[in-house]
PLY file of the C-alpha trace (Angstrom):
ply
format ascii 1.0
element vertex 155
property float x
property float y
property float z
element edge 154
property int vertex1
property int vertex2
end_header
-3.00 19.62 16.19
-4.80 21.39 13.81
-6.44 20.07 10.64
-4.90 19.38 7.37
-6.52 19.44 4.04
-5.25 15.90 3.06
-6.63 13.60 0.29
-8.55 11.85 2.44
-10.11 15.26 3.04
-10.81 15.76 -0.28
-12.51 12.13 -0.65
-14.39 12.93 2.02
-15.82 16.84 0.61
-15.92 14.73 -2.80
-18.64 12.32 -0.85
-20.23 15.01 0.35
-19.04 14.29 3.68
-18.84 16.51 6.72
-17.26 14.91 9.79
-19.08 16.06 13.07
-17.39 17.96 15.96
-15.16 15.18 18.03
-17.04 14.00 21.41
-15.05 14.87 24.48
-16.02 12.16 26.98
-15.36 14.37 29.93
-18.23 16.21 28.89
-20.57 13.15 30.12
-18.40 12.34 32.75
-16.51 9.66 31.27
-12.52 8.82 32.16
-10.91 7.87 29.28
-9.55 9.23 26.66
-10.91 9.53 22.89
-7.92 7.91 21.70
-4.77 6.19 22.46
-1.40 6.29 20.24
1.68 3.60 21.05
4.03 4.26 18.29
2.39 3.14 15.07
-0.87 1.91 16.78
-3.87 4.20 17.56
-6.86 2.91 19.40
-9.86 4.84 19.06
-12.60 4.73 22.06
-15.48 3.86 21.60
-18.08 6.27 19.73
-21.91 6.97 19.01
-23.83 8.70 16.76
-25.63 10.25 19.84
-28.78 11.48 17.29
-30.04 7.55 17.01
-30.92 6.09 20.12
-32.40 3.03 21.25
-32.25 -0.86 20.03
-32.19 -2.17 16.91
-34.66 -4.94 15.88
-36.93 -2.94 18.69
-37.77 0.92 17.91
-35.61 1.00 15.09
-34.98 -1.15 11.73
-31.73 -2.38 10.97
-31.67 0.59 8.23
-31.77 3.03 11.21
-28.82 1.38 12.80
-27.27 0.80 9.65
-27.38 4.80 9.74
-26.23 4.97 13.56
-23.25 2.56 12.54
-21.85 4.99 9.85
-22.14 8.05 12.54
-20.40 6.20 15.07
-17.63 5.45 12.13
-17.79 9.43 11.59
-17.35 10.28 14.99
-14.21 7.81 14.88
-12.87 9.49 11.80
-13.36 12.86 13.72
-11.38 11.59 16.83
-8.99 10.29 14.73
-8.61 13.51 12.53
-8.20 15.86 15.55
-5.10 13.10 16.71
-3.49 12.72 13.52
-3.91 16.32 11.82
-4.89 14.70 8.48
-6.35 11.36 7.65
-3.79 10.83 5.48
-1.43 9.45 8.16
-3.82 6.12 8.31
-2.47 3.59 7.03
-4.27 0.50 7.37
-7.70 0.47 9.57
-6.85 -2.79 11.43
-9.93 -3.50 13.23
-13.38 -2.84 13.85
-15.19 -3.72 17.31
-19.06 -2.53 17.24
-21.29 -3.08 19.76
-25.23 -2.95 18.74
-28.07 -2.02 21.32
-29.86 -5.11 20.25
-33.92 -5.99 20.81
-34.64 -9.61 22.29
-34.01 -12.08 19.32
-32.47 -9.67 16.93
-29.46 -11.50 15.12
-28.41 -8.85 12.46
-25.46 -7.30 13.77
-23.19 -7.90 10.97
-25.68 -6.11 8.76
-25.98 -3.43 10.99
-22.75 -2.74 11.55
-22.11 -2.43 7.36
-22.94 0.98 7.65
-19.22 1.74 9.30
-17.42 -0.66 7.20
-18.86 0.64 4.13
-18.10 4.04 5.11
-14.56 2.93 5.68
-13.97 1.35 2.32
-15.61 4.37 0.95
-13.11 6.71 2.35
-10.03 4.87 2.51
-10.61 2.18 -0.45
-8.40 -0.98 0.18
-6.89 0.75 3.59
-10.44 0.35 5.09
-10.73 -2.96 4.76
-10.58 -4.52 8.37
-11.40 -7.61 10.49
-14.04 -6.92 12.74
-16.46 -8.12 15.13
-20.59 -7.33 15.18
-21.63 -7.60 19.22
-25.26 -7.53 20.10
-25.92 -5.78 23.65
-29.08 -4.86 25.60
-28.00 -1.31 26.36
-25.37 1.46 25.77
-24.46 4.47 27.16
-26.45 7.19 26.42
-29.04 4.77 24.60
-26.93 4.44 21.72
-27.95 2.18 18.89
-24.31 1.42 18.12
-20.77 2.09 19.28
-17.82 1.34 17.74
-14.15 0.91 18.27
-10.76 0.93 16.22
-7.60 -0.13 16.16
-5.86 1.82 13.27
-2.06 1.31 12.11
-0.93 5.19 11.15
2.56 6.47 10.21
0 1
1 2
2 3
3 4
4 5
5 6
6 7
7 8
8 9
9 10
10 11
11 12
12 13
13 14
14 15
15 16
16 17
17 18
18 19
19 20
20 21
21 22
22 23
23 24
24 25
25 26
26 27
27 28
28 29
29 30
30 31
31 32
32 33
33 34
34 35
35 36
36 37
37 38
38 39
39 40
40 41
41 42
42 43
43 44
44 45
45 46
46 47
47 48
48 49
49 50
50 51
51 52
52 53
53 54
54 55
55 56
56 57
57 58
58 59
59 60
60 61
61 62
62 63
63 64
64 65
65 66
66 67
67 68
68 69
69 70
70 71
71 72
72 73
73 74
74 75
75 76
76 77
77 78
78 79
79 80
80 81
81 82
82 83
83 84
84 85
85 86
86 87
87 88
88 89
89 90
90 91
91 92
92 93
93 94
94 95
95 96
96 97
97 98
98 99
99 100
100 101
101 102
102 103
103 104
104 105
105 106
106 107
107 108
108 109
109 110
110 111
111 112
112 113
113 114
114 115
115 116
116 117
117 118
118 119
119 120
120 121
121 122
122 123
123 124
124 125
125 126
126 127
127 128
128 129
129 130
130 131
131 132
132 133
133 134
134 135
135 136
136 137
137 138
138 139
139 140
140 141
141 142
142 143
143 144
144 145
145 146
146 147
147 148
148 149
149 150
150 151
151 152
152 153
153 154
């Protein structure tokens, strides 16, 4: 489906925005699919912002995985974009799972994992408000600093 200058579009050009080329998992070797649609449900695979790597509270600050948080939320938005044609078909983003690559001790997920929510409620406004959960890990694939997952309700 190709791409349709919606007004979530626009927001996003109007943020200054650029949404990066979707990640094909089969590319790493991965089997699953980016996303997953069941009538007005899409769930959205996990995702990275493969440029910050490692674990937060360790090599990198919480500002640095702040940063990784809203790529992986990008990424999302690009998978999600390449479903849906426009972003204007979301509706509601339901829920927000995101996993952090997580030094010993370090307890600021939830921080961390502001920089996808605010992204969202950036974009969307009051449709990007969403429950979510902040997950502290010792390792990801690819030596992500954070991946996250949605469940969005689209029309």
């Amino acid at each position: 489906m190709g791409t349709i200058m919606g007004n979530i579009e626009k927001r996003l050009e109007d943020l200054d925005i650029r949404l990066p080329e979707p990640l094909d998992p089969t590319k790493y070797g991965f089997k699953f699919v980016p996303v997953n649609r069941h009538g007005d449900l899409l769930y959205v695979s996990g995702n990275g912002d493969l440029s910050i790597t490692g674990q937060v509270g360790g090599n990198l600050t919480v500002e640095q995985g702040y940063q990784a948080a809203r790529g992986a939320a990008l990424q999302c938005l690009a998978v999600m974009q390449k479903e849906l044609g426009t972003l204007d078909r979301v509706k509601k983003i339901f829920k927000v799972l995101g996993f952090i690559n997580s030094a010993p001790g370090f307890g600021q997920q939830p921080a961390v994992l502001n920089g996808c929510s605010d992204l969202l409620i950036d974009v969307f406004g009051e449709k990007g408000k969403h429950a979510r959960s902040a997950i502290g890990t010792s390792a990801l694939p690819m030596g992500l600093a954070v991946e996250v997952e949605m469940l969005v309700v689209v029309e």
